[in-house]
N, C-alpha and C positions, 0 to 999 in steps of 0.2 A: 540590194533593192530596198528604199524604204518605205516604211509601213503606211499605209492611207489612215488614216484619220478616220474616214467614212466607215473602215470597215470591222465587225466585231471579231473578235475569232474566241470562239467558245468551243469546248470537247465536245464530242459526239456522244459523251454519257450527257451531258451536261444540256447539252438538245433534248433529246430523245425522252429523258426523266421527264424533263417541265413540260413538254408535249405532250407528250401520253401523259401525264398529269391531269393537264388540262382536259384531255379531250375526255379522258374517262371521266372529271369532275361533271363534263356536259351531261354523256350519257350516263351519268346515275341517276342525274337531275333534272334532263331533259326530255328523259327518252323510255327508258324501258323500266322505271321505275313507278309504283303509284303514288300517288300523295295521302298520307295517313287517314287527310279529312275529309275529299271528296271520293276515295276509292280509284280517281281516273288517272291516266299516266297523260301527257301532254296532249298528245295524238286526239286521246279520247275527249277533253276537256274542248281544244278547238273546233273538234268536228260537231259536239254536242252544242257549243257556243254561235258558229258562225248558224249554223241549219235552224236556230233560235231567233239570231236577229236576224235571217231573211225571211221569221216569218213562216219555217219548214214545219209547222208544229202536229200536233195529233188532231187537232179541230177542225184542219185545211186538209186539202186535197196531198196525193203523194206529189211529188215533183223527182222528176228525173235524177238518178246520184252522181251522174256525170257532170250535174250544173250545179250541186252541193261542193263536189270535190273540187270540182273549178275553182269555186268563192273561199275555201277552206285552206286550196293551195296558194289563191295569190294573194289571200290577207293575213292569214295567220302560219300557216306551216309551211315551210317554203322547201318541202322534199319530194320525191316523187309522188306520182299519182295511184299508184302499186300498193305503197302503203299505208296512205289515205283510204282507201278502196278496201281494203284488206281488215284494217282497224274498224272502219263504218260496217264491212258485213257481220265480223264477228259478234258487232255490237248486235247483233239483229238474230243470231241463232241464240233459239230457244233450248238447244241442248247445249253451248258453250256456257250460257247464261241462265243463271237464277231465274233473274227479272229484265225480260229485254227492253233495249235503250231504244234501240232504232226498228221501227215498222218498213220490214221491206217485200214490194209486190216484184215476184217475178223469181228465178230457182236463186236463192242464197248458200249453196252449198248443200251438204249434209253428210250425215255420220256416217256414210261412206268412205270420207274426204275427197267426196267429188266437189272437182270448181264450182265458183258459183260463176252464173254469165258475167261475163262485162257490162260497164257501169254504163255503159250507153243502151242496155237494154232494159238494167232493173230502176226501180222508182223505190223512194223509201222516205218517209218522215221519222220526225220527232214520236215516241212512243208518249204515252199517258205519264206514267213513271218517268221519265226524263223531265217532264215541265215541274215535276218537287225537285229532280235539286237544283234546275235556275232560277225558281220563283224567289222571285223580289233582287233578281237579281241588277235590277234599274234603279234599285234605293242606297247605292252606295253599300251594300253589303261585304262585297270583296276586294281586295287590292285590284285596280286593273293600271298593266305595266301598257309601254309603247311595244308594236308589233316589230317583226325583222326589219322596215322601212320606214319606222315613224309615221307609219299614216293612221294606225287605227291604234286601240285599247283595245285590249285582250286580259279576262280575267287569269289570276293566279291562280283560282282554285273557285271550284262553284257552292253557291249555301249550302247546297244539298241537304234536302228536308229529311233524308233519313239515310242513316250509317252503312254508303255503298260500296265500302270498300271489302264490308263483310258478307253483305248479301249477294254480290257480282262477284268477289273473290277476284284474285290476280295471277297471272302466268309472266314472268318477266326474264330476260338474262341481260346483265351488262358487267360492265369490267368488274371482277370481283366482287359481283356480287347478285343473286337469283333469288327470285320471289317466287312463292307459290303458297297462293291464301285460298282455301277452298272455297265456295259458295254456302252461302247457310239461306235459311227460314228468316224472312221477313218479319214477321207476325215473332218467331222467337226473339230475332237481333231486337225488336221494338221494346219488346219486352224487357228484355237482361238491360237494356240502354234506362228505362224509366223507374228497372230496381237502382242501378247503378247512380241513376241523378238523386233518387232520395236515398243511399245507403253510400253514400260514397267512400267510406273504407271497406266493402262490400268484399267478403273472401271469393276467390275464385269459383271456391266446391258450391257458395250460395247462387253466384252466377250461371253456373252450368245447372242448375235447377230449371233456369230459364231456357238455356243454351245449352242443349244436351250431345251434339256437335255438328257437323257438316252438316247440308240438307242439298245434296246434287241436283240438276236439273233433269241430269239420266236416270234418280233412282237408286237404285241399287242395295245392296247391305254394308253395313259399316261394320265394323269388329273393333273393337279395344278401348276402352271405356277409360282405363287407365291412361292407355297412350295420347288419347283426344287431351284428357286433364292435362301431363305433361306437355304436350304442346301448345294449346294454350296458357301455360305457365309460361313456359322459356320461346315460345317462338318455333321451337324444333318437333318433329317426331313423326313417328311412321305408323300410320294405320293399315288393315287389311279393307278393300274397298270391292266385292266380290259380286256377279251378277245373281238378280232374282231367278228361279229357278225352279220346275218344277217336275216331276215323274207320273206320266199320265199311262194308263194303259192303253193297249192296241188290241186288236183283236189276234188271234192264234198267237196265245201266248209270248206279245213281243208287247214293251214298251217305248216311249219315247222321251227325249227330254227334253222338256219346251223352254226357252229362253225369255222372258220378258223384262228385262231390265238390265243393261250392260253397265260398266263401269263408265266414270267419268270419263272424259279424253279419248276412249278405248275407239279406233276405227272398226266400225261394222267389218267391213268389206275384210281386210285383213285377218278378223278374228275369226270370221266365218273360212276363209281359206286356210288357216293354219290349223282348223278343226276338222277339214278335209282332206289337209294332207297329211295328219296322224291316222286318218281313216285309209289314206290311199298307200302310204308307207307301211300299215301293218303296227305300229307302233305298238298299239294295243289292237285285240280282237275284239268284235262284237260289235262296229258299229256299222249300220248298212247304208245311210246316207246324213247328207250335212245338209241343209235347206233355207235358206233368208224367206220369209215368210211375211215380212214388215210390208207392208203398205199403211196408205194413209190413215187409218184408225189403227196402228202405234207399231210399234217392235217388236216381232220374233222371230225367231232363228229355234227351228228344230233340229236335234239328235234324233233320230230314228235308229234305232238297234235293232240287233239280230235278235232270233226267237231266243228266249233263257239267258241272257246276256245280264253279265251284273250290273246293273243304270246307275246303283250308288257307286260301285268301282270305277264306272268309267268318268261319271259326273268330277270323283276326287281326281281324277286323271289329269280333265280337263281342267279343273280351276288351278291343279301344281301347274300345269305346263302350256298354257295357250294366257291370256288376257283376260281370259272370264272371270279371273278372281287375278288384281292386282295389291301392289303396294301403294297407299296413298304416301310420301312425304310430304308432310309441312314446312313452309321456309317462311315465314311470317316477316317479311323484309318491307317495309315500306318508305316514305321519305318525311321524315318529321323532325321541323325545325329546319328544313334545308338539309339535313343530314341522311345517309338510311340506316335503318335503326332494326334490327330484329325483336319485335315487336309480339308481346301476348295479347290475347284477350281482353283483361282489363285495360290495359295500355292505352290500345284500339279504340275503344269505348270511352275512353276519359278523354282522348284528343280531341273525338268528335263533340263529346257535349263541350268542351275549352272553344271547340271551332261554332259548335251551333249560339254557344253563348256569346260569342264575337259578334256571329251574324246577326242575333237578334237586337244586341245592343246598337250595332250601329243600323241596323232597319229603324229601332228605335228614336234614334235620333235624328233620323233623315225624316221620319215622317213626324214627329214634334216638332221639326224645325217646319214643315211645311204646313203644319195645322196651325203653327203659330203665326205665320204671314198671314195665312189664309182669315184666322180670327182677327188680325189687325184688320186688313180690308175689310173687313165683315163689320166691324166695329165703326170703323170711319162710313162705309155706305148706311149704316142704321142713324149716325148721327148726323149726317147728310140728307137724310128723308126726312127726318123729325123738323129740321132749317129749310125746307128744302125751297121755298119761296127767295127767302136769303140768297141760296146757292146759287138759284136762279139764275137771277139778279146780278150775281157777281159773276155769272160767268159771262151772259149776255153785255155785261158791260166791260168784257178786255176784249184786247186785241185779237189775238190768237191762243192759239192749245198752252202755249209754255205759257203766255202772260196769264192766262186764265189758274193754270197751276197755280203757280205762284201767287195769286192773290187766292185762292184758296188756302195755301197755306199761310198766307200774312193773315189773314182776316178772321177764318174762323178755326189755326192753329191745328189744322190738320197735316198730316205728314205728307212726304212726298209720295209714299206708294199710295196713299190714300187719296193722295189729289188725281193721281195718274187714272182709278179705279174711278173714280166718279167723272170725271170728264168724259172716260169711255163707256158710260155707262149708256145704254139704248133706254131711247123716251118709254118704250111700251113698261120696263121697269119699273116708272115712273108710281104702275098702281097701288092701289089700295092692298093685293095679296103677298104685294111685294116684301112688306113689312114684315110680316107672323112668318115669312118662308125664312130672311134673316135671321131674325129668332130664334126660330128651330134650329136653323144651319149653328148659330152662337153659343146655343146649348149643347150641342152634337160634339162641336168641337171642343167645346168648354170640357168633356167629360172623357171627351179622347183623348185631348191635356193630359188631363188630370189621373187617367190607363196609364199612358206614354210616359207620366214623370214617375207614378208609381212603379212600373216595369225598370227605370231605369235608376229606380233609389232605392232598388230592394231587390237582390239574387232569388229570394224565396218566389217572389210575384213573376221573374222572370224565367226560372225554373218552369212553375207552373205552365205558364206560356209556350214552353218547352216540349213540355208532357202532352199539351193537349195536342199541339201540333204532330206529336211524334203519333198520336194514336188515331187522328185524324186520318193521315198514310196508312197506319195498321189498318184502318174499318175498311179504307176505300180498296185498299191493292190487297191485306193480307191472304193467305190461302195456307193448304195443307201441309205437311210435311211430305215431303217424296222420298227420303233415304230411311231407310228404317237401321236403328244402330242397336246393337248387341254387344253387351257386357263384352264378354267373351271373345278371344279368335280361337276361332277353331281351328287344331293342329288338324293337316291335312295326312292320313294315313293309306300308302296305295298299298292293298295287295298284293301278292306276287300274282293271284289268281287272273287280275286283270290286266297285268303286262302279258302273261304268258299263255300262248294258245294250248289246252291241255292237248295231249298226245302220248299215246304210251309208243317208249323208245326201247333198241337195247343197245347198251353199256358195254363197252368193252375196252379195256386196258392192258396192257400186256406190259412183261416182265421188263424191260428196257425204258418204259414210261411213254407210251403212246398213246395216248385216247379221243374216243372219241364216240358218239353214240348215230346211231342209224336207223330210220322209220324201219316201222314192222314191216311194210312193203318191200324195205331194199334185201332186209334178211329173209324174206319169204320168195323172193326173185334169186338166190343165190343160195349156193350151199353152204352149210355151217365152214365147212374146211374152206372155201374161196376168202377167208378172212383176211384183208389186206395185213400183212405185216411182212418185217425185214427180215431176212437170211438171218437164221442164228437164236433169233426173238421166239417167245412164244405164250401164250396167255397168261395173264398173272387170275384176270375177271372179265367173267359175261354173265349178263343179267337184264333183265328187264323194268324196267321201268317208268317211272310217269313226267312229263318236262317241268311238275311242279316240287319233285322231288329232290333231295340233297344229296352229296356224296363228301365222304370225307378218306382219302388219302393219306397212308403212313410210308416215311424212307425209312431203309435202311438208319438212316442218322440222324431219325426223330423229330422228322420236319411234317407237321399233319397240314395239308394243302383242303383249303375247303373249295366244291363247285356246286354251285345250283346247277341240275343236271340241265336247263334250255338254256343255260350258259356251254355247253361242251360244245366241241365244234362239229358239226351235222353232216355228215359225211355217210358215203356209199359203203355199203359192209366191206367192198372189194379194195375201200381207199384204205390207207396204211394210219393217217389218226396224225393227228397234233400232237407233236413231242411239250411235256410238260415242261421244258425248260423253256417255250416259247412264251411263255406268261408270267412263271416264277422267275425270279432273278438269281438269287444265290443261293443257288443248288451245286453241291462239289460234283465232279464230274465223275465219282464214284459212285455217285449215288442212284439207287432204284426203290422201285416202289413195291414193298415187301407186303402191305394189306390194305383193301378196298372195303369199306362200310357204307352201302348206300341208306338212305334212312328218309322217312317221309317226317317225322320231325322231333328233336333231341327229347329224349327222355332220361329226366334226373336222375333214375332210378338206376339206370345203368351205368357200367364201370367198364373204361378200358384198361387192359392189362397187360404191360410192358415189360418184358422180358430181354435183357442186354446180354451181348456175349460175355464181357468178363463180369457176371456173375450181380448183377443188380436188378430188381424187381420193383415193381410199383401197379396202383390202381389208382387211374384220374378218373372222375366223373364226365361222362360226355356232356353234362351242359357246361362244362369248363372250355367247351368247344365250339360256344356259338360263335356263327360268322361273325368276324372281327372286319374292320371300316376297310384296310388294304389286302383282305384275302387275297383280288384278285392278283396281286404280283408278290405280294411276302406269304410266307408260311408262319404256323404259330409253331412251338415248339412241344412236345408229348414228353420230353426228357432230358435232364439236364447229365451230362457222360463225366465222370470225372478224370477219365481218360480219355484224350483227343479222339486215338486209337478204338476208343470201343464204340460197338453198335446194335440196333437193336436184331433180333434174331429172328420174335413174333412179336405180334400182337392181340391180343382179343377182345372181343366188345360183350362184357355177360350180362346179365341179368342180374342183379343181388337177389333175387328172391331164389337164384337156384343155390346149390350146394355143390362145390368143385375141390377137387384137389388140384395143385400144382405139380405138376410133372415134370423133371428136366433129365437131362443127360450131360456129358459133359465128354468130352473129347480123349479123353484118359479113359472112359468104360466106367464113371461111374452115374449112379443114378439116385432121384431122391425125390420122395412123394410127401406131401404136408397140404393140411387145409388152407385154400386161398382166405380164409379168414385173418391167418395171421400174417396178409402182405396190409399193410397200415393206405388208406385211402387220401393220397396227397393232393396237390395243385401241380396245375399243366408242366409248370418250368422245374420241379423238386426233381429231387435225384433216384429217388428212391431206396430201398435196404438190400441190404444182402441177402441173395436168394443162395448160394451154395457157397459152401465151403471150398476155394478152389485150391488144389496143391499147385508151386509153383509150375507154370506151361502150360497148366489148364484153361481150357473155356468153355461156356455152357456151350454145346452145340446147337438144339433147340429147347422149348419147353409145349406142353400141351396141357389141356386143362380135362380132368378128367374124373368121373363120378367116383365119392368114395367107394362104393359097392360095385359090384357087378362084374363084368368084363370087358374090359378095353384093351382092344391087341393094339400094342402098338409097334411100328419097324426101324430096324436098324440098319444102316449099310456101315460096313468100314473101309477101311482106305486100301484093304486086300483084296474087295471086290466080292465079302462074304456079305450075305442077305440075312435076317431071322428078324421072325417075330413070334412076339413075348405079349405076355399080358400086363397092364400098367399096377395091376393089385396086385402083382406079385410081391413088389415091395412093399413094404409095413408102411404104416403112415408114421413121418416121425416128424422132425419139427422144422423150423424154414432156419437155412444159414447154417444143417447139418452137411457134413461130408459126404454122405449119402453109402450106397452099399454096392458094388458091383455088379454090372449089366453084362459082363464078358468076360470070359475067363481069360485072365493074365497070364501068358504064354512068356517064357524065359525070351525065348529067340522072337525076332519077330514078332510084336502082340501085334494085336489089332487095335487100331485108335477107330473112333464112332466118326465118321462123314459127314452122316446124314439119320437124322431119327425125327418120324414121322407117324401119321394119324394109320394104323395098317389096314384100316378097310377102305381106304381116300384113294385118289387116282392112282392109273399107273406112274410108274417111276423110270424116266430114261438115264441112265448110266453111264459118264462117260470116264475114259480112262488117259493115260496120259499119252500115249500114240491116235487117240481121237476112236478109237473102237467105240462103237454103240449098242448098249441094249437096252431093249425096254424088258419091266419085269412088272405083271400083277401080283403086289402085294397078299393080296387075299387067298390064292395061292399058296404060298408057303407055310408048312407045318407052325404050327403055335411049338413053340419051346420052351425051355425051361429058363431061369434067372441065368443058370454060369454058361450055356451053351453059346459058340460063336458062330451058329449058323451055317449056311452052307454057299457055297462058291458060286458066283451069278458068271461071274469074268476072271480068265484066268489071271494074277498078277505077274507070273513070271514071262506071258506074252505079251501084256501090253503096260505091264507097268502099275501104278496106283491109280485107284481112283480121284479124279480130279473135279469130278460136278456130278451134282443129281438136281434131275428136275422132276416137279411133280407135272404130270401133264394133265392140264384141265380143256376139256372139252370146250370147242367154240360154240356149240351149238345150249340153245334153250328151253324150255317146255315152258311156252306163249301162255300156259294157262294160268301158270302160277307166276304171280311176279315174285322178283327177291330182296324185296325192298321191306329193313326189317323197321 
């Protein structure tokens, strides 16, 4: 088949690029971007333009916006009526806007984000402020191009008498590329713009003298003094933009917290509902109701709290986590030179005096051109009255209008506008007052000249010009500042006290890693012993405590697990508790939870003290222990093992101002007492030193920690199923990392190896054997013995074998009075 001639055939990359090319070239340029020098984007400039020449102004009546958008869409902007309607309301809210453009009667929305009515019901004109930036806009001031259909002109950009693109600020998106220029101070922008015209290398930091930053239409507080500077430097940056706020009291000791000034952009209605459902969720306690209280003399919105409720706690609550305190970003993106441009401050400021010194120059010249005509006729009708017998004369004796011209200018050398002027001149002119008024008018103009050529032969005169005009705006429109800015942002810091509702709980975790904590109510509805747990399992801890309080958890393998105790999962005394592997991740499946530390808040002073089976000791400081960022699923580590195989035995949390010895045993029978002074106080991950001398096969079995003086019995079980207890000062105090001295007398046949060696006044002890036989034994019970004695027979071995486990049994139950939170 051959090729038509007619037809292109280009790739589908090759489309698609130069398309979207194009089209995003329109919409940068057409559509959702401003223009550096009148602040307006297209939309805005047509709808300000058309509603001007029909006349829509601030002086005249409103006229319907249905019959603006009409004339709006079919002369100038030829897109829906949606966003015609849409762009005219915004122009019109007093909280999207600085300074409003367009005056409109009837509902325009509000900071709710409730609709405004349809444009067949509201009425709106040209505001005050909108007739400065088209004034003079009939003197040739600005380009004006042909419309979508060559019927009309439509300016490119309006005089605009003062720098709107900063005091209106802009919101925009288009293809690759978003604006976001905040609103500022009128009366500021005038100012910084009038240093900026006389000081024109003018530094930034002198500008911000002027221009100190934003100034919202909502109010609010501004935070970052620094970040303002930066982004008016570079066009970029992010401020904190937070509501006004206050803490008033109530009567029976409750306060409230009164709202009067929201952030920018911020919907009411949203913000108010998301502050009621942190109230309805529980999120935090203490607040008793959420309230919009705005009506027409202004905005608030109260917190009303519960009696004794923290209102600073809750306040920081609310500004981290609802709208009441936002991020402002800056994107200073505008369209300059036909381009967009991320644009500073100064930038901003030099465009528009480049753009107002355009306007005035050709204002200038349009109107010396017209004072110039104006003094020629002027000139001709005075030298025409002074003849004027003459004139007469010659006109009465031509033909008609042209022959009569004409021989006025054959005759007495007058120009053709000048013959046209007196020909049409009315007899009553003809008088005697007619003269001195020419006159005056000759001079008038002669000296408006004479402005006009000076303005336009001299920058400094036209400057001038410049300045007055600018401050002429400032007297008429300027006003207050509404945002007040603060150096500083304030880091926002929440308490635990205000997320968490206080409650005293009891704790409980048991040997196999279960936990979980239970209202005083569930434990006072049930018996200590109905304590949910598994066949086999049985207490490791129970205690009482507060939901504002900590816990910190040790494994067998050295893994310290941190929980804030209103973090543990809230369960019935009767339920069985949350296995700790459902949180932590890499935990070995051998692993158990050997000691429980609840604690209301670390204290430096104190030391934990790790004691490993194959023979290694250490003291870390508990604040080496503060909650780290992933507690919730990693564990930190209490001890670094230099054998896979080894692990810890105990642990203890002391005091440094007491006085302890180190106590151990070791599985061979022997024993070894030394001052815990000389275990060295490490960091969390260290290995620690050697705490006994071990003979090969040995291992510490446990350690305890125990006064030098006095008497401390402490118990032994062996693996024969003999009991005794001994006093811990039996042995001498010697040094850390000795052999130590014998706990049991070493039997040729059969010895006895140590199982189990424990606190001898501490709970009872269950005994199990290797056929599964059970017994429980009270410690405190048994005779105190001597150092070489091996006790006496709990279980027989030659019936059930050796001993295989001892537990210490700890009571489920509590005394509510005392908590144990140390």
């Amino acid at each position: 088949m051959e090729k038509r001639q007619d037809v292109q055939e280009l790739t589908l990359e090759e489309v698609m690029g130069d398309r979207f090319g194009r089209y995003s070239k329109y919409i940068i340029q057409e559509r959702a971007l401003p223009d550096i020098r009148d602040g307006l984007k297209p939309v805005q400039r047509r709808i300000l333009y058309a509603m001007n020449k029909d006349g829509n102004t601030y002086d005249k009546g409103f006229r319907k916006s249905a019959k603006s958008v009409g004339n709006i869409m079919g002369n100038y902007h030829p897109h829906g009526d949606s966003s015609i309607y849409e762009a005219m309301v915004r122009m019109s809210q007093d909280w999207k806007l600085r300074e409003v453009l367009i005056e409109m009667h009837g509902n325009n929305g509000s900071m709710d984000g409730d609709p405004p009515a349809a444009m067949r019901y509201t009425e709106a004109r040209l505001s005050e402020l909108s007739g400065e930036l088209l004034k003079d806009i009939e003197k040739d001031t600005v380009d004006l191009v042909w419309n979508f259909d060559d019927t009309e002109k439509e300016p490119t950009v309006l005089p605009a008498k003062y720098p709107n693109l900063l005091v209106n600020g802009s919101t925009g998106i288009s293809a690759g590329y978003a604006t976001e220029i905040p609103t500022h101070n009128l009366t500021e922008i005038i100012d910084g713009t009038i240093y900026l015209i006389d000081h024109p290398t003018a530094k930034l930091e002198k500008l911000m003298e002027f221009i100190p930053g934003p100034d919202f239409p909502t109010g609010g507080i501004l935070q970052g003094k620094e970040e303002i500077r930066k982004a008016y430097e570079t066009g970029r940056g992010k401020v904190i933009l937070r509501s006004q706020t206050r803490i008033e009291a109530l009567k029976g000791n409750k306060q409230q917290i009164v709202i009067s000034e929201i952030p920018y952009e911020v919907n009411k209605a949203n913000l108010v509902k998301k502050m009621d459902e942190i109230r309805l969720n529980k999120k935090i306690d203490g607040i008793a109701e959420v309230r919009d209280e705005s009506d027409r003399t202004g905005l608030q919105i109260v917190v009303e709290l519960k009696k004794d409720a923290n209102a600073e706690g809750i306040l920081n609550y609310l500004f981290k986590n609802t709208e009441l305190q936002i991020n402002y970003n800056f994107n200073m993106v505008a369209i300059d030179n036909m381009t967009p441009q991320q644009v500073g401050l100064k930038h901003i400021l030099q465009s528009y005096v480049n753009h107002r010194k355009s306007v005035i120059t050709k204002r200038s010249l349009f109107e010396l051109e017209k004072a110039q005509k104006r003094q020629h006729i002027v000139d001709g009708l005075m030298k025409a009255l002074s003849i004027l017998d003459e004139v007469i004369a010659t006109i009465r004796g031509s033909k008609d209008k042209k022959d009569a011209k004409m021989n006025l200018v054959a005759e007495f050398k007058f120009t053709e506008e000048q013959a046209e002027a007196i020909v049409n001149l009315q007899l009553y002119r003809l008088t005697n007052t007619d003269i001195t008024q020419l006159q005056k008018e000759s001079e008038e103009l002669a000296a408006e000249i004479f402005e006009l050529q000076k303005i336009l032969g001299d920058d400094k005169e036209l400057f001038m010009v410049m300045k007055k005009e600018l401050r002429e705006v400032k007297k008429q429109y300027g006003n207050d500042r509404m945002t007040k800015i603060e150096d500083e942002i304030q880091e926002i810091k929440i308490e635990t006290e205000v997320l968490v509702t206080q409650e005293d709980v009891v704790v409980t975790v048991t040997h196999e890693g279960y936990i979980k904590r239970s209202s005083l109510r569930s434990y006072a509805a049930s018996k200590p012993e109905e304590l949910g747990m598994k066949d086999g399992d049985f207490v490791l801890y129970t205690g009482q405590a507060n939901t504002l309080d900590h816990l910190l958890l040790v494994t067998n393998k050295a893994n310290v697990i941190y929980r804030p105790i209103h973090e543990l999962p809230d369960l019935k005394w009767k339920e069985i508790g949350e296995h700790i592997s459902q949180t932590i991740l890499n935990l070995s499946i051998d692993e158990s939870i050997i000691a429980v530390f609840p604690y209301k808040e670390i204290n430096p002073l104190k030391t934990f003290v790790c004691i490993s089976k194959q023979g290694l000791i250490k003291q870390t400081r508990m604040s080496d222990f503060e909650p780290w960022r992933t507690y919730k699923s990693r564990p930190a580590s209490c001890m670094k093992f230099k054998d896979a195989a080894d692990e810890l035995t105990t642990v203890f949390l002391t005091d440094q101002q007491e006085d302890f010895d180190v106590f151990l045993v070791s599985h061979r029978g022997f024993g070894l007492r030394y001052p815990l002074t000389e275990v060295p106080v490490v960091g969390a991950k260290a290995a620690g030193v050697k705490s006994m001398n071990l003979k090969e096969g040995d291992f510490v079995v446990n350690g305890l920690l125990v006064y030098p003086e006095g008497d401390t019995p402490i118990v032994i079980v062996t693996q024969r199923g003999a009991v005794k207890r001994m006093l811990a000062q039996e042995l001498p105090q010697l040094g850390r990392a000795k052999r130590g001295l014998m706990v049991l007398r070493e039997l040729k046949k059969n010895p006895h190896r140590v199982s189990y060696m424990g606190d001898g006044n501490n709970h009872p002890l269950l005994l199990v054997n290797q056929k599964g036989q059970q017994i429980e034994i009270i410690p405190s019970q048994s005779p105190i013995s001597d150092r070489m004695s091996n006790g006496s027979f709990a279980l027989d071995e030659k019936q059930g074998g050796e001993i295989m486990e001892v537990h210490e049994l700890k009571e489920a139950s509590i005394d509510t009075d005392s908590p144990t939170v140390i």
